[in-house]
C-alpha positions as CSV (number, residue, x, y, z in Angstrom):
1,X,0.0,0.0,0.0
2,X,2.9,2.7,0.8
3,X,4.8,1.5,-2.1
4,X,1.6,1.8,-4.7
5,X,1.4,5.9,-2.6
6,X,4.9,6.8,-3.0
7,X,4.7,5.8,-7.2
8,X,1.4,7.6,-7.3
9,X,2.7,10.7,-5.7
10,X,6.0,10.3,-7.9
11,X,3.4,10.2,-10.7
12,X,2.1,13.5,-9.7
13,X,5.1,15.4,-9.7
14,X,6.7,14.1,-12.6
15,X,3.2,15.2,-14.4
16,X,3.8,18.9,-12.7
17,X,7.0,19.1,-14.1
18,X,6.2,18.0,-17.5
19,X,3.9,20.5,-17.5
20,X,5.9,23.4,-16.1
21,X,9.2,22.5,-18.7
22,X,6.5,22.6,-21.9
23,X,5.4,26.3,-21.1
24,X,6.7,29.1,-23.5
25,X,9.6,31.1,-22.6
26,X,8.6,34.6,-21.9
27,X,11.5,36.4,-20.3
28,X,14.1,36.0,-23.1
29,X,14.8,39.0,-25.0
30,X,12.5,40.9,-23.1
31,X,14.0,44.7,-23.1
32,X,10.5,46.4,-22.4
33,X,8.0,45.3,-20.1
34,X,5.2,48.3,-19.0
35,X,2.1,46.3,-17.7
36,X,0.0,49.6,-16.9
37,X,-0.9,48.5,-13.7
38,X,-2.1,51.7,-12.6
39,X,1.5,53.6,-13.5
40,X,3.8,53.7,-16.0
41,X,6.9,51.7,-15.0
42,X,8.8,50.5,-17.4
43,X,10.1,46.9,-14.9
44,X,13.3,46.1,-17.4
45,X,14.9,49.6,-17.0
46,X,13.5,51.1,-14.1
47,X,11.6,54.1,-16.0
48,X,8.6,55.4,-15.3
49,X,6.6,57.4,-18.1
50,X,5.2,60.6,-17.5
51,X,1.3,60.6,-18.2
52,X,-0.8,63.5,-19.2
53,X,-4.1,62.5,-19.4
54,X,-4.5,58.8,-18.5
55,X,-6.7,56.9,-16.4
56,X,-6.0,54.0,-15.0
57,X,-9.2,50.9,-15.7
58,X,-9.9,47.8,-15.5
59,X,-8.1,45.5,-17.9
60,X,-9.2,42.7,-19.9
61,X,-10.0,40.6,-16.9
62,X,-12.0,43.0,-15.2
63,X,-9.8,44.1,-13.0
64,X,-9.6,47.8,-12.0
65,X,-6.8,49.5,-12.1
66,X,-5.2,47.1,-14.1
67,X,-4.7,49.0,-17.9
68,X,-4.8,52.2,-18.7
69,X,-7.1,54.5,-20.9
70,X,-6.6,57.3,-23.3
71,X,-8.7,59.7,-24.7
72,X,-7.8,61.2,-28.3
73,X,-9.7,64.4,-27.1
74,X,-7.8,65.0,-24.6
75,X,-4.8,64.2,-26.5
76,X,-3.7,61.3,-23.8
77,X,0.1,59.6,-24.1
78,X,2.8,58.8,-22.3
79,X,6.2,59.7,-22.2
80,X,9.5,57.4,-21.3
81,X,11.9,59.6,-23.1
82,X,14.7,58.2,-25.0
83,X,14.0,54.8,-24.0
84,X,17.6,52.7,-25.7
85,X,16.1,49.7,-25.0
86,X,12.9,50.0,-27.3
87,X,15.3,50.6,-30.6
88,X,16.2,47.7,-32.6
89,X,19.5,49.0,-34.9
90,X,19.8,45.0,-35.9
91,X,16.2,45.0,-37.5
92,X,15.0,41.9,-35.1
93,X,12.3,42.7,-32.4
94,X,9.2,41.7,-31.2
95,X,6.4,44.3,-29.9
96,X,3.4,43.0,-27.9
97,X,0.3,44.9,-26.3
98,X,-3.1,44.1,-25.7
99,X,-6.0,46.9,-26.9
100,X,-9.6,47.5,-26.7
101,X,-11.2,50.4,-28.9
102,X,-14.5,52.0,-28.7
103,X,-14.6,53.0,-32.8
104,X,-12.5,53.6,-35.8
105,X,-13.7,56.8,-36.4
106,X,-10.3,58.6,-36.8
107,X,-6.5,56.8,-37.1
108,X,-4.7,56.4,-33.7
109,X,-1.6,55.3,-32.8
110,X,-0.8,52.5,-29.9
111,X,3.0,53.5,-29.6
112,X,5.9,54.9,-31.4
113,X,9.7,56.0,-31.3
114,X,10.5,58.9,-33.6
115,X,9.9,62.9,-33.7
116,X,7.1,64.9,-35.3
117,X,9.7,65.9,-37.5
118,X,12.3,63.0,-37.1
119,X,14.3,61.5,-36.5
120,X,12.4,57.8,-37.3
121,X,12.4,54.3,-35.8
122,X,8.5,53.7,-35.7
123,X,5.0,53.8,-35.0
124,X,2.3,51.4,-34.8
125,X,-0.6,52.9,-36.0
126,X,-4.0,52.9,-38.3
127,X,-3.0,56.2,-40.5
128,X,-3.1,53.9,-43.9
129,X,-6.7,52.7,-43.4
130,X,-8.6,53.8,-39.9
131,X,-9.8,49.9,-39.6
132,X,-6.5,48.2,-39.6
133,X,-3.2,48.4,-37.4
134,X,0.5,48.6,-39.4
135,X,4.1,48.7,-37.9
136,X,5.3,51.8,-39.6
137,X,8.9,51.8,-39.9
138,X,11.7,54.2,-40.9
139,X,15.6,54.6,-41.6
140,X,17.2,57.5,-40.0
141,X,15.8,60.5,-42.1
142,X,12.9,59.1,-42.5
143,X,13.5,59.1,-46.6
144,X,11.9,55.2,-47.0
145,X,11.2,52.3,-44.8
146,X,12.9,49.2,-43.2
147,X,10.3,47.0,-43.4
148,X,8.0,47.4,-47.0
149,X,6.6,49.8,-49.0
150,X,3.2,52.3,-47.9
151,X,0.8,51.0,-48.1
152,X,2.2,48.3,-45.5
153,X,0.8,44.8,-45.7
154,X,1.7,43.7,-42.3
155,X,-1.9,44.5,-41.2
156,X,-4.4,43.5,-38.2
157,X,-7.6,44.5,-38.3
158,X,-9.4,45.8,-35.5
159,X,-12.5,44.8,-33.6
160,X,-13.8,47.6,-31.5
161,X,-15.2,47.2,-27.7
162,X,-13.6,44.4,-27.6
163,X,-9.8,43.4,-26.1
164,X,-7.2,42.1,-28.7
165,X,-3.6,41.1,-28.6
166,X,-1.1,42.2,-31.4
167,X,2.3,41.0,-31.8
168,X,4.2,42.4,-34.5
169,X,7.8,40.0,-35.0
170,X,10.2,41.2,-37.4
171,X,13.4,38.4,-37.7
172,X,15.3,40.4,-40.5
173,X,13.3,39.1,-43.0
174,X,10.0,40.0,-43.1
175,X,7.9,42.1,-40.5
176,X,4.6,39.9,-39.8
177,X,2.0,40.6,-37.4
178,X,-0.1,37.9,-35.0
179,X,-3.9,39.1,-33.8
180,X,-4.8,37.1,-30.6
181,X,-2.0,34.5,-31.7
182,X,-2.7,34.1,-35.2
183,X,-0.4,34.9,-38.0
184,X,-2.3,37.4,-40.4
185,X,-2.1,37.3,-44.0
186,X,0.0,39.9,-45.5
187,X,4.1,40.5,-44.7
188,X,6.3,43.0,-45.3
189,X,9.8,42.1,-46.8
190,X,13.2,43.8,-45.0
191,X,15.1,46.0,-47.9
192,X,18.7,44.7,-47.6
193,X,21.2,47.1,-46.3
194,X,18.5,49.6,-44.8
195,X,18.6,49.5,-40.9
196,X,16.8,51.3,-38.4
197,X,18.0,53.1,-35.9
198,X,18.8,53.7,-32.1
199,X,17.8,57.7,-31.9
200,X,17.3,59.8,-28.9
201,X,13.1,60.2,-30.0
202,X,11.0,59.5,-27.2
203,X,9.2,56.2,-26.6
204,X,5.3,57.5,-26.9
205,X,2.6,55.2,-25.8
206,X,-0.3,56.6,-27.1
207,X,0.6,59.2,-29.6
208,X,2.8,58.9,-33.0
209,X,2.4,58.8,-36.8
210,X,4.4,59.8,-39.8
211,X,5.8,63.8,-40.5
212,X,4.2,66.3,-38.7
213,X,1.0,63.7,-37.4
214,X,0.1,63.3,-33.7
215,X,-2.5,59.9,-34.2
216,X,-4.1,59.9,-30.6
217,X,-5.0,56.8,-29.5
218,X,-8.4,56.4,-27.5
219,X,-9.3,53.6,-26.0
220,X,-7.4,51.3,-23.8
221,X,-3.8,49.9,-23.5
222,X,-2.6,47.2,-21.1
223,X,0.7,44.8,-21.1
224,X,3.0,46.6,-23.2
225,X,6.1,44.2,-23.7
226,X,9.2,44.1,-26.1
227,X,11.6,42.0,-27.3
228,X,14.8,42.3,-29.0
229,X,14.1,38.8,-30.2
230,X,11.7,36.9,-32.9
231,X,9.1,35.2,-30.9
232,X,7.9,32.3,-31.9
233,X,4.0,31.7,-32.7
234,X,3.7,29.3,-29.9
235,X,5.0,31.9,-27.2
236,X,2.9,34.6,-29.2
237,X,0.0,32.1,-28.5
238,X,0.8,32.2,-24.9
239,X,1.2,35.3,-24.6
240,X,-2.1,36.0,-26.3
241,X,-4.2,33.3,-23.9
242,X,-3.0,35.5,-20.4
């Protein structure tokens, strides 16, 4: 009888294990990590953004406090400053964010690294069609992109009042982009020898677009995390199912 225990409890834990060892790895690569649990802390590098205009809600589990809303009227963002760590001069990275719109009715942008007037990195934003999300992408001057040509084809499309996780991966390539873990149609193909950059333009959540555009987001942000990495779709899944 203690014998037939001990194996069964053995059994147990060797099933725990299993299970523990199969799930994705999350941490690797990470550079930027802002959950928007009521504040703006960057956990990786220890920056906190400054807000103007944010609240913080609940999040995609109801919890309050948990995410954090922007209004475009009240032209909402955050700020992190130069942030180094959200630049990807080798062309590899991996953004992540949940959102949850209430309409389409004007474009918006989720987040961004690059001046009104330069210089460029990005922005991730609905400026080529109002309905759909694009990882805009830049050289130094802004003259053409990494990633593409406009229009980008790298798209997801959005479903308003509803939460939905976008993963943009770009592995040097081709940018593609995963809505609520699955791969959407449509990539856009790296130009060889065009790079982008590691400026000193501010890491915006909330605000960004191309020359002379501020695209205010409205609506809500939560789990904002970056990698310097190509995730794969399984950890994408993952990610997507938290």
């Amino acid at each position: 009888m203690k014998l037939s225990v001990v194996i069964f409890l053995l059994l147990i834990v060797l099933s725990c294990k299993k299970e523990a060892d199969s799930l994705p790895d999350i941490t690797t690569g990470l550079v930027v990590n802002i959950p928007l649990n009521g504040s703006a802390y960057d956990s990786i590098s220890g920056v906190t953004g400054a807000g103007y205009f944010v609240i913080p809600i609940f999040n995609r589990h109801g919890e309050t406090n948990m995410a954090m809303q922007f209004n475009r009227n009240d032209s909402s963002f955050i700020d992190f400053g130069d942030l180094p760590s959200a630049s990807f001069p080798n062309n590899i990275f991996s953004i992540c964010c949940w959102i949850n719109v209430p309409d389409t009715a004007t474009a918006m942008t989720i987040l961004s690294k690059r001046g009104v007037t330069g210089p460029w990195e990005y922005s991730l934003d609905s400026h080529f069609s109002k309905t759909i999300f694009n990882l805009d992408n830049w050289v130094y001057d802004g003259s053409t992109t990494v990633y593409g040509i406009d229009p980008l084809k790298a798209s997801a499309p959005i479903e308003t009042q509803i939460w939905q996780h976008l993963a943009f991966v770009a592995d040097g390539i081709s940018l593609r982009v995963y809505l609520n873990g699955v791969l959407q149609n449509g990539s856009d193909d790296h130009h060889e020898n065009f790079l982008l950059s590691d400026t000193d333009a501010h890491f915006i959540i909330g605000n960004g677009g191309g020359y002379g555009q501020n695209y205010f987001f409205n609506g809500s942000i939560d789990d904002v995390r970056i990698y310097n990495i190509a995730l794969e779709q399984s950890t994408i899944k993952y990610l997507s199912q938290q």
